[in-house]
N, C-alpha and C positions, 0 to 999 in steps of 0.2 A: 504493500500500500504506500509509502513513505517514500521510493525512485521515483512510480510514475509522477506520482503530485510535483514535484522539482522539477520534473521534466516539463509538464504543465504551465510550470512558474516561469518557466525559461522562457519557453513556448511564445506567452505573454507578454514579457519583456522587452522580447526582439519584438515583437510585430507593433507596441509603443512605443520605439527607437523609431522606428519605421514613420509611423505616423506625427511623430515631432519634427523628422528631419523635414519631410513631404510639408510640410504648414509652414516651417519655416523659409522654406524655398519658393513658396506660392507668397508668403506676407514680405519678404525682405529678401528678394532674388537679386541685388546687387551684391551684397554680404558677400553671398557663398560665389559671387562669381568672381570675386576680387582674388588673384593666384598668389599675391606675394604676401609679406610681413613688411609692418613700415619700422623699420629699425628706428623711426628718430622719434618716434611715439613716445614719450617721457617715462610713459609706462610699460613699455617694452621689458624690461626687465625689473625686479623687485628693487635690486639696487637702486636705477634710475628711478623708481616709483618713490621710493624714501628719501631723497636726494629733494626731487622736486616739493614733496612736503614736508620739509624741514623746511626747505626754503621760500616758501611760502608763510610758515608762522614764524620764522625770522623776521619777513618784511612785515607781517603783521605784527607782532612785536615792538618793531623799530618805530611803526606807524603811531602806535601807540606812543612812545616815547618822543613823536614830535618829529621823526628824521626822516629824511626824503632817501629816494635810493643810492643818491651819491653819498651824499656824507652816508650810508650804512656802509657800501662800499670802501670809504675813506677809512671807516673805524674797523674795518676787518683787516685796512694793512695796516695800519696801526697794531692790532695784536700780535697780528702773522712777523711785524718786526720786531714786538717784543718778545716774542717764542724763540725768534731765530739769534738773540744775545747769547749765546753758550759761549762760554770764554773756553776758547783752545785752548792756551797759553798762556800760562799768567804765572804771576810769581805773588803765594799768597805771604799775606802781612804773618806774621807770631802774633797770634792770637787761636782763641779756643772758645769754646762755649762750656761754663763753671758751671757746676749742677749741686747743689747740697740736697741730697732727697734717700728718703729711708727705704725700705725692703718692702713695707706693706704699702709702695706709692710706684710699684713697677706700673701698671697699666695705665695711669695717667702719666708717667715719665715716658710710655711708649705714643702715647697720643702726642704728647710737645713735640717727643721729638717725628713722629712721624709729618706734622702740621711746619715743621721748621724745615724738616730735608726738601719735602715736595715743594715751597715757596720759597727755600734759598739754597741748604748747603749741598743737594745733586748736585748742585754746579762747581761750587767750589772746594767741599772737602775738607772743611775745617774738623781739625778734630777734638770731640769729646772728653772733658774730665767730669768724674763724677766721683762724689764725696760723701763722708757717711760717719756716722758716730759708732758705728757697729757695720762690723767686718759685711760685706754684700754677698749675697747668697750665690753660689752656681746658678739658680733659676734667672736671678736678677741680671749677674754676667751676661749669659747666652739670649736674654730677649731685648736684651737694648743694644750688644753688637748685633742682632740681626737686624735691627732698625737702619744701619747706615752706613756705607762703605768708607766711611770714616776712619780713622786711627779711634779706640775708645779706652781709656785710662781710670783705674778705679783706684779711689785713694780712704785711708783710713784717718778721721782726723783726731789728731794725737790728744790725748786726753788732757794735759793741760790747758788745751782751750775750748774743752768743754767741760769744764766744771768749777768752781768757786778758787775764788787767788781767797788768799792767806789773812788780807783785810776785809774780809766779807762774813758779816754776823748773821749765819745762815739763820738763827732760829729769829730772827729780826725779819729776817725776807723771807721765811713762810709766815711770817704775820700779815706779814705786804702782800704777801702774794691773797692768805685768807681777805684782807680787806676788800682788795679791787675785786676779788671772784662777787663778793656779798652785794657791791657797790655795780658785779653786772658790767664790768670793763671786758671789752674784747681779749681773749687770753689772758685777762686779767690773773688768774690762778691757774696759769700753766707753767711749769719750770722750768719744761724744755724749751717753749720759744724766747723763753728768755735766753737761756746758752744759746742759741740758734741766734738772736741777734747781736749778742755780744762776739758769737764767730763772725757771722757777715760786717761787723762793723772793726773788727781789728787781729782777725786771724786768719782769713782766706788767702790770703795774697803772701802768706808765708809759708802755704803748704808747698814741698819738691815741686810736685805735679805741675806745678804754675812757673816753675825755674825757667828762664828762658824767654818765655813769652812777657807782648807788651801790650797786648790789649786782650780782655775776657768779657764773652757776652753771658749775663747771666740769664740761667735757663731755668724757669721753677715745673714742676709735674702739673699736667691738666691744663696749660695756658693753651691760648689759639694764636695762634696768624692769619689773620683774613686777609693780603694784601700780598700780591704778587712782590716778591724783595730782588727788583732788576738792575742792583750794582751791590758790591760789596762794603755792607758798613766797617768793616776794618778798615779798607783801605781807605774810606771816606776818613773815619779818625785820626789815620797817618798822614794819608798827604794834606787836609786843612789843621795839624796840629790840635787836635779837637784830645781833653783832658776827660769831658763826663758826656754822656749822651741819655738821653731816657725819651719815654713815649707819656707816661702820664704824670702833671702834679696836683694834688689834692692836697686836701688839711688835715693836719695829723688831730686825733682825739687830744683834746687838751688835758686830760687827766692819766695821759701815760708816761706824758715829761712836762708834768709841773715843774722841774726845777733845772732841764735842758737850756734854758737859754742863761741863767743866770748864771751855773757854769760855764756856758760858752762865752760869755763878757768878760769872766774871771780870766778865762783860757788867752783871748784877746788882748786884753790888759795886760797878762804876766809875760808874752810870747809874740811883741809885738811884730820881731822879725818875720814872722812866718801870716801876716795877713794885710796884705793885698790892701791900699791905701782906699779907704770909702770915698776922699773925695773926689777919687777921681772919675771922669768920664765914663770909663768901661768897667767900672768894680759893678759886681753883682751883689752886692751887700742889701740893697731895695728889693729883693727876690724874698726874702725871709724877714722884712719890717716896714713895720708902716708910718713908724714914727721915729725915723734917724735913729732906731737900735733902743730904744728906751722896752721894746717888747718884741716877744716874738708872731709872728702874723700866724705861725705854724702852717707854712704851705712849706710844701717839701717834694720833688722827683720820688717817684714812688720805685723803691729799686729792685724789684720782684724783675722788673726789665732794667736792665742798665748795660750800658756799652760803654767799658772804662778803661783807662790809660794806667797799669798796674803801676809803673813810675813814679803815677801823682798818686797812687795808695800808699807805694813804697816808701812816700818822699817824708826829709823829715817833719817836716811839717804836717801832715797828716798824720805821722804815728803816733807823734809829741799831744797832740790833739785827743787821741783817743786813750792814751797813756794815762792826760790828765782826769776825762771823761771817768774812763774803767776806776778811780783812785777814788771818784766820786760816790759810788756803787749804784747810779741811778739807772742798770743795767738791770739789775736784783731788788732795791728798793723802790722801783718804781716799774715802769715797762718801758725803758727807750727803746725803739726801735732803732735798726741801721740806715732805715729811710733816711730819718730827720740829720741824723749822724752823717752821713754820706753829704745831704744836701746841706747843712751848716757850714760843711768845712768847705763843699764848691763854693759858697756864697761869699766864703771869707775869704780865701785863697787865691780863687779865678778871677778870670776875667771874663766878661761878657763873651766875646770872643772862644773862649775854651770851651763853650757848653751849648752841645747842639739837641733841637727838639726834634727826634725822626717820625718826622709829622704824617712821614708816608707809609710807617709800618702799622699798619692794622694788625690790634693786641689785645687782646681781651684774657683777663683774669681773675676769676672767679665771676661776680656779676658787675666789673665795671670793665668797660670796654671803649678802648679808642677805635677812632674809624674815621679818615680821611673825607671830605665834605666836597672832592672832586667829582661832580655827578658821571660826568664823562669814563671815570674809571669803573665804574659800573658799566659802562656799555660795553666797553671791551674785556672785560672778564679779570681786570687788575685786581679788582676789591670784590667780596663780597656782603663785607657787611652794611647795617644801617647806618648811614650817617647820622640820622634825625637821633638815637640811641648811643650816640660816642657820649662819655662823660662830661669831655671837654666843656659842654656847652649846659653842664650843671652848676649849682652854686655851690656845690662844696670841690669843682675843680680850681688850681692855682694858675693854668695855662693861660685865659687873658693875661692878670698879673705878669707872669711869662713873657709875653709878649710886648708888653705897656713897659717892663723894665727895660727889654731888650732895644725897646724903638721897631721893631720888626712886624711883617706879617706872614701869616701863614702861607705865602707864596715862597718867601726869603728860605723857609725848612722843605721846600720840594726838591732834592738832588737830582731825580732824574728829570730833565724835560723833554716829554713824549711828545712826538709829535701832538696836535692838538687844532684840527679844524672848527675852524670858528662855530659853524653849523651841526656840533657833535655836541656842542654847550645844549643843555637843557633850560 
């Protein structure tokens, strides 16, 4: 029973072939009478069919965005030139990217770095130090060199700078430390970020790992890069002489160095040699007060990101600085951070001139994030983040300030200048 029926079914089939081909020939007898294929049919092949609609909701897209099809045309070699920057040849600067990050912070140390290689070091190959208050696991080894054909260097930092020097009245600083937890201070009652900033502010730059090199970018776990990085900020630092570099300044909590600026007057006062004359034209001393030094405004370069000239950490002036600072205990008795530490001493030290804002690298860390306000970098795929959503343009950022001291605008911090037709402006 169960053959002939399928044979039946066939049966059927064909003689339905039959009668669709037969209609179709009688309704639309040009079709079938046409012999060839037109090869330039867009949709001749799958490729060409996807090709043609991409590029179609590209110009749709663009249309939206206000651009006609030449400037879309203009802003696609605009990319296609900044894609084709691969430096052959190049002889790179002594510098490195410093990491201080722990065992249980591999996966967002692999996210920086993988968000870092793909926007800048494929190109260049700068290589890796990473540092650690407790020995790095094998695990941790094997998954951050597979992140980057880098050189990568794992260091252990030696336990005298991380832990209490000899004038420090620890059962005094877990009282400090219980007060600020009760009072609800950011880290307020944490211990280890306090050794964590007392290293970034006067012990990194004296680990081996760092011998040799003159500039280090520092790299924390979990940060982004939203912003294509199409030259090298090292070599930017060495050939304009540039001492500090950073992407965002804000206001530090005023209750984690109550007594930061009063020691830094003291410091000034005692140590005049090593600070950089206020009255003069290019002194950055108006960066961190608002009132000829009588207080501090507490805006500071936030140094989660910094690209620095290890020289001027090295130099005396800077140690002598942090020497006095550390003698203070306001590291354990209160929370200074290395921010403010960092930025106090550029303010006093430098010169306008020495301290650049890398106004084009888009950085986002934790929930504050910068982002370049070039709309046209958007069109060609340099940036992706919000502009409208950069810090910058909040009131607890210090970057106007920034700029109002400096005399500058944010055009004066664009190093690369891309091309840029007039009609690709939004």
């Amino acid at each position: 029973m169960y053959r002939p029926t399928r044979q039946r079914g066939a049966i059927r089939l064909c003689l339905f072939a039959v009668f669709v081909i037969t209609a179709i020939t009688w309704l639309y007898p040009s079709w079938l009478s046409s012999t060839s294929i037109d090869v330039d049919d867009p949709c001749y092949d799958s490729g060409a069919c996807y090709d043609l609609l991409l590029e179609t909701y590209q110009e749709q897209e663009r249309e939206k965005l206000g651009l006609d099809k030449d400037s879309a045309v203009e802003a696609d070699e605009v990319k296609s030139q900044i894609e084709s920057q691969q430096p052959e040849e190049f002889e790179r600067v002594k510098g490195a990217f410093v990491v201080l990050v722990r065992n249980n912070e591999l996966y967002a140390m692999r996210s920086s770095m993988q968000y870092l290689e793909d926007r800048f070091n494929h190109k260049y190959h700068y290589p890796w130090i990473f540092l650690n208050e407790e020995p790095f696991t094998e695990e941790f080894k094997t998954l951050t060199t597979a992140m980057t054909q880098s050189e990568v260097h794992y260091g252990l930092v030696p336990k005298e700078h991380w832990g209490y020097p000899d004038w420090i009245n620890q059962t005094y600083a877990a009282e400090c430390r219980q007060d600020m937890h009760v009072r609800g201070i950011v880290y307020g009652g944490s211990e280890s970020y306090r050794h964590m900033c007392r290293f970034q502010s006067g012990f990194f730059y004296l680990h081996p790992l760092l011998d040799g090199l003159e500039y280090y970018w520092r790299v924390e776990p979990g940060v982004k890069f939203s912003c294509e990085i199409e030259y090298d900020p090292f070599r930017v630092m060495k050939e304009r002489d540039l001492k500090y570099g950073f992407t965002m300044a804000l206001v530090e909590l005023a209750d984690t160095v109550p007594s930061l600026w009063k020691a830094t007057v003291e410091f000034a006062k005692s140590h005049p040699q090593y600070i950089y004359p206020r009255s003069r034209p290019d002194s950055l001393f108006e960066m961190v007060t608002d009132d000829r030094g009588v207080t501090y405004n507490l805006c500071h370069f936030w140094s989660n990101f910094e690209i620095a000239s290890l020289d001027f950490m090295r130099s005396p002036g800077y140690r002598a600085y942090f020497d006095f600072l550390d003698r203070k205990g306001g590291f354990f008795y209160e929370r200074w951070g290395d921010a403010p530490v960092h930025s106090l001493a550029a303010s006093l030290m430098l010169r306008k001139q020495d301290v650049h804002w890398f106004y084009d690298i888009g950085y986002m860390h934790d929930y504050f994030e910068h982002c370049p306000t070039e709309p046209h970098w958007l069109t060609y795929g340099k940036c992706y983040c919000d502009p409208g959503a950069s810090f910058d343009q909040s009131s607890g950022s210090c970057t106007n300030r920034f700029l109002e001291v400096m005399g500058k605008t944010v055009d004066d911090y664009i190093v690369t200048k891309n091309p840029e037709p007039e009609d690709i402006r939004l």
